[in-house]
C-alpha positions as CSV (number, residue, x, y, z in Angstrom):
1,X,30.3,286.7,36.0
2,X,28.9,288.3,39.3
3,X,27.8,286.2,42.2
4,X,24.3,287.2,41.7
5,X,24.5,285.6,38.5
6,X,25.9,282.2,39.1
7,X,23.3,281.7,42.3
8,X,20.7,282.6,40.3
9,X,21.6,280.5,37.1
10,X,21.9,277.4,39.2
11,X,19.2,277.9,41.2
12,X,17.1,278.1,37.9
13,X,19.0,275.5,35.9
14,X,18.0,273.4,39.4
15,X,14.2,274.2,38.9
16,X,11.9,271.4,38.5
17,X,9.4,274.1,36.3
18,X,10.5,273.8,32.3
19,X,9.7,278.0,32.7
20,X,12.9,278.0,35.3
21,X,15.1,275.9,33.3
22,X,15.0,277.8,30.2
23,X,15.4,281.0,31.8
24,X,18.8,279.7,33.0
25,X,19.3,279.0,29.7
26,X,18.6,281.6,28.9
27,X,20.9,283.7,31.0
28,X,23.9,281.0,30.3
29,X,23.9,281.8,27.0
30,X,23.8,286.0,27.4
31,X,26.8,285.1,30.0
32,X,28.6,283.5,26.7
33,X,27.8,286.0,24.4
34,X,29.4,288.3,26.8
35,X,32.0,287.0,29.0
36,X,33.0,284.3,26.1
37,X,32.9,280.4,25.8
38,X,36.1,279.6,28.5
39,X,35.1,282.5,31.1
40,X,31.5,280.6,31.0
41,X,33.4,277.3,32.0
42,X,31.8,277.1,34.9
43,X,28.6,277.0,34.0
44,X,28.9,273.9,31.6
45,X,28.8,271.2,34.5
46,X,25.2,272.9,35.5
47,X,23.8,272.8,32.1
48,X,24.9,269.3,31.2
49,X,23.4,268.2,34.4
50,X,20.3,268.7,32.8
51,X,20.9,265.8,30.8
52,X,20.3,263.3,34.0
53,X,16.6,264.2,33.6
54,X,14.9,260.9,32.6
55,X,12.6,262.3,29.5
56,X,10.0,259.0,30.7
57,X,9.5,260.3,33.8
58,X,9.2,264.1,32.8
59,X,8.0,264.0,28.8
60,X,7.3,267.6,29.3
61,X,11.5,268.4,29.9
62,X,12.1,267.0,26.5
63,X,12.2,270.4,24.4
64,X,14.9,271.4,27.3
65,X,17.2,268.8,27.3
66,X,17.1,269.7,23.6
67,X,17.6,272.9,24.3
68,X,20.6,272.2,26.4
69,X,22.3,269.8,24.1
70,X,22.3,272.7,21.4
71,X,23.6,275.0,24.4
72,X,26.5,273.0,25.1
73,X,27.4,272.4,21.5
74,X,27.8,276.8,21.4
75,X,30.4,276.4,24.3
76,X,32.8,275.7,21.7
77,X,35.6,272.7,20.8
78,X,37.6,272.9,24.3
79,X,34.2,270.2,24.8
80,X,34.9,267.5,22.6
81,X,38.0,265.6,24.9
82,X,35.2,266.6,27.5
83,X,32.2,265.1,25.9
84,X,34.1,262.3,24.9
85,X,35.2,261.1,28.1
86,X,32.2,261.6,29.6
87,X,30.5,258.4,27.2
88,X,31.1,256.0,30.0
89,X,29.1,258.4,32.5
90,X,27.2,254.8,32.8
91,X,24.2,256.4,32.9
92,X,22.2,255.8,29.3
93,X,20.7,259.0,29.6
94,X,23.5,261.1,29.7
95,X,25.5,259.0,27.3
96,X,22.8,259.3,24.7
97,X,22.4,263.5,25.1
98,X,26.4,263.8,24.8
99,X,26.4,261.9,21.6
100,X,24.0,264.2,20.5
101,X,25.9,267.0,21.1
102,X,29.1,264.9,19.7
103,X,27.1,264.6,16.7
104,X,25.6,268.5,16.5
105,X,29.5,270.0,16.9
106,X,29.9,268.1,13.5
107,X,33.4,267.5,11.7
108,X,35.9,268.3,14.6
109,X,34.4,265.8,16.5
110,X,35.1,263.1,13.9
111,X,38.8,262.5,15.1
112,X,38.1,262.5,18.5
113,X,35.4,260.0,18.2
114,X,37.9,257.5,15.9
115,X,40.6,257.7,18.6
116,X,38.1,256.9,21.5
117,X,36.6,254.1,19.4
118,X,40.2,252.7,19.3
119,X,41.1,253.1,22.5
120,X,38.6,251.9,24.2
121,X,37.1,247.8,24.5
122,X,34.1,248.7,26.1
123,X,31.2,247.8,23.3
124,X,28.6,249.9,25.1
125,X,31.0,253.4,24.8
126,X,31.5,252.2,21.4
127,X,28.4,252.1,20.5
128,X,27.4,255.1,21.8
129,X,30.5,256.8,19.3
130,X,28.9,255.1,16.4
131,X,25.5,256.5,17.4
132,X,27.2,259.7,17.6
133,X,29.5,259.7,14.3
134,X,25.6,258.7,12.5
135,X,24.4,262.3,14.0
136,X,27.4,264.0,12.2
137,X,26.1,265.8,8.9
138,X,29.7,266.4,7.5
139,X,30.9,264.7,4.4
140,X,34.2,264.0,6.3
141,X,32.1,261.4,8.2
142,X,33.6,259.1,5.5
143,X,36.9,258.7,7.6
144,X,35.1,256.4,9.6
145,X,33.8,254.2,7.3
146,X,36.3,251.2,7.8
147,X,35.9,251.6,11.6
148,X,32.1,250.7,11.2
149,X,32.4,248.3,8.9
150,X,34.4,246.5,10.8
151,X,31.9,247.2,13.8
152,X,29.1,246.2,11.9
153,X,30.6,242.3,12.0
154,X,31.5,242.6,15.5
155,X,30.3,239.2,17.9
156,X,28.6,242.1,20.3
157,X,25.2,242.3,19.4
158,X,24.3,245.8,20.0
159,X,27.8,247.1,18.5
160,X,26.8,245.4,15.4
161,X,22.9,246.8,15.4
162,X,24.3,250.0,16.2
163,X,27.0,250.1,13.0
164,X,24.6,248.7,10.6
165,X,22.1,251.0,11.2
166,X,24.9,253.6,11.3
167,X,25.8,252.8,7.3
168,X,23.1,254.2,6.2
169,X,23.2,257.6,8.5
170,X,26.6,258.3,6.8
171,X,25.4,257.6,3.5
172,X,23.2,260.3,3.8
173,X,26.0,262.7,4.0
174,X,28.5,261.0,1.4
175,X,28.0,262.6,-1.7
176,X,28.9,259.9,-4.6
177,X,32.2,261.9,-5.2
178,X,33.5,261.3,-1.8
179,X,32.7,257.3,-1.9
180,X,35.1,254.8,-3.4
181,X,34.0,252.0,-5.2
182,X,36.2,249.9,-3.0
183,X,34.2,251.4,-0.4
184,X,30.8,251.1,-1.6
185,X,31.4,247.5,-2.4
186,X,32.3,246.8,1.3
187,X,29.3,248.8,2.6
188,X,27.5,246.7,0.3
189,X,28.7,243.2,1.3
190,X,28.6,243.8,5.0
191,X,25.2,244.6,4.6
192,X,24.4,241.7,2.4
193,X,25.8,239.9,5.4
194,X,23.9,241.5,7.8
195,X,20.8,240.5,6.3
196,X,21.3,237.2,7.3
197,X,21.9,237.5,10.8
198,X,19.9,235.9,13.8
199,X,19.1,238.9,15.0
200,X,16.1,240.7,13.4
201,X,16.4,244.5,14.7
202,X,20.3,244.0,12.7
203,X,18.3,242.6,9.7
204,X,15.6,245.0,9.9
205,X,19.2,247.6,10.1
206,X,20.3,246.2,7.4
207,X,17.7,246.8,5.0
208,X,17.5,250.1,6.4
209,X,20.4,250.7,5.3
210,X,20.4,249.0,2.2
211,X,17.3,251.4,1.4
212,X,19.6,254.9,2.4
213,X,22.0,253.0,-0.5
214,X,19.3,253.3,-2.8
215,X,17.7,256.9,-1.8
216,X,21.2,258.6,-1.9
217,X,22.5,257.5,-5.5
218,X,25.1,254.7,-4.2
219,X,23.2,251.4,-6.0
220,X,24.0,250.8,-9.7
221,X,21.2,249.7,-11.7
222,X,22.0,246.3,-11.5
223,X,22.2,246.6,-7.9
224,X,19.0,247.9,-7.2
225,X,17.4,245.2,-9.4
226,X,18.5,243.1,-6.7
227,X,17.4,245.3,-4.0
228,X,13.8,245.0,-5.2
229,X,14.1,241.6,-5.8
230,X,15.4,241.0,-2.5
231,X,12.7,243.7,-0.5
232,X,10.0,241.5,-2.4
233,X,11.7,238.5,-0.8
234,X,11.4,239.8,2.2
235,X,7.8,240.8,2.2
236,X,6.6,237.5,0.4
237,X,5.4,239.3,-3.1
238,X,8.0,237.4,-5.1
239,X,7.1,233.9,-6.5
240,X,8.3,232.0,-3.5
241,X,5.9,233.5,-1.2
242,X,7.9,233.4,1.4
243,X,8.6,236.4,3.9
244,X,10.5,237.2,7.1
245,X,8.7,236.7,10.2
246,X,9.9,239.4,11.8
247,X,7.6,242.4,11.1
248,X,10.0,245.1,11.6
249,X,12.3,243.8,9.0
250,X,9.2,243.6,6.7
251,X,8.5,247.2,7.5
252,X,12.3,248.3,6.6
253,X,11.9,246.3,3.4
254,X,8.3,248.8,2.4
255,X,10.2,251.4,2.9
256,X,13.4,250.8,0.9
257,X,11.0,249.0,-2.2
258,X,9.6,252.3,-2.2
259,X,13.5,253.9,-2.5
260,X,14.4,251.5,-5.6
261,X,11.3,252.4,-7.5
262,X,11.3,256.1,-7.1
263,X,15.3,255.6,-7.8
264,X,14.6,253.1,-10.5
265,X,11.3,255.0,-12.1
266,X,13.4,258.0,-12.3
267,X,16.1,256.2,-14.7
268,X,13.3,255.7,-17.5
């Protein structure tokens, strides 16, 4: 890569005017396709830079960062121990574009993310793995069930919002093959748990999740008998009349009724 070039890609990639940045972009990516993923090493500090931008404070950056995040998933795996180290950049949003990526790059990021998770005690970087490993569309992703499981009952509060709603991302990529029943009965009794807890974004979560359990084919009949028995619970229609106060967990609950009675209306 010529001089010329790397002036004028950080010089655009710099630009306050969304036209600038995605001509640098632009120009990173025709300098990978040519020179290759390592020889463009240089260039991967300026484009994740771009992910300092606060999206609040310039909505109309959005569709780049986007942009970038898919750009810096192309520069290839040498990223991941890069990416992953970077989740205590103690800046949220840098930590929340690099799971992103984590999560676009897919299986080979799955290990990496397990060993981080392990090694570190910082809830907030672990979080930020789980939110990651619930991006991953790979049916692999169900290496890491016991590690959320167990970070779904975790005393930190947003650790434990984080893994619950994390459940039922990786159930979407589970296919019932893959899934033990071992397994599915401890995703369902953390959840159960869960539904009880003080907190009501983890209930709300919870049913969430509970609802993904249904939509993807991991209830058995009996179970989702109780799932819409417990949904009406929650949103009062049963003959207790009685309902959660929070509204969000009532609005999870419509959502995952709906689940069980496509999922149960399609049995008969």
């Amino acid at each position: 890569m010529s001089d010329n070039s790397y002036k004028m890609i950080k010089s655009l990639l710099a630009s306050s005017k969304p036209g600038d940045v995605r001509r640098g972009l632009k120009l990173v990516r025709e300098e990978i396709a040519r020179e290759g993923t390592n020889e463009a090493r240089p260039l991967f500090e300026m484009v994740t830079a771009i992910f300092y931008i606060d999206p609040l404070d310039r909505p109309d950056l959005v569709p780049v960062i986007d942009e970038a995040i898919n750009l810096v998933v192309g520069f290839g795996k040498w990223i991941i121990p890069v990416l992953v180290e970077n989740l205590d950049a103690g800046d949220f949003k840098v930590q929340l574009a690099i799971s992103h990526a984590l999560g676009r790059i897919g299986a080979d990021a799955i290990k990496p993310l397990i060993n981080e998770f392990h090694t570190t005690n910082e809830p907030t970087i672990r979080a930020f793995i789980l939110y990651a490993m619930g991006k991953i569309k790979s049916h692999k992703i169900v290496q890491a069930l016991p590690l959320i499981i167990e970070a779904a009952q975790s005393p930190d509060p947003e650790l434990r919002d984080t893994a619950t709603r994390a459940i039922g991302k990786l159930v979407e990529s589970i296919p019932l093959s893959d899934l033990s029943d071992e397994q599915r009965l401890a995703l369902i009794e953390r959840l159960t748990q869960n539904l009880g807890d003080s907190n009501a974004g983890i209930r709300a979560k919870a049913v969430r999740s509970f609802g993904k359990l249904a939509k993807y084919g991991h209830l058995t009949s009996d179970e989702k008998e109780k799932l819409n028995a417990l949904c009406q619970l929650i949103l009062g229609i049963d003959e207790n009349f009685e309902w959660d106060r929070a509204y969000i967990v009532r609005k999870e609950a419509e959502e995952a009724l709906n689940y069980v009675k496509n999922q149960m209306n399609q049995k008969r």
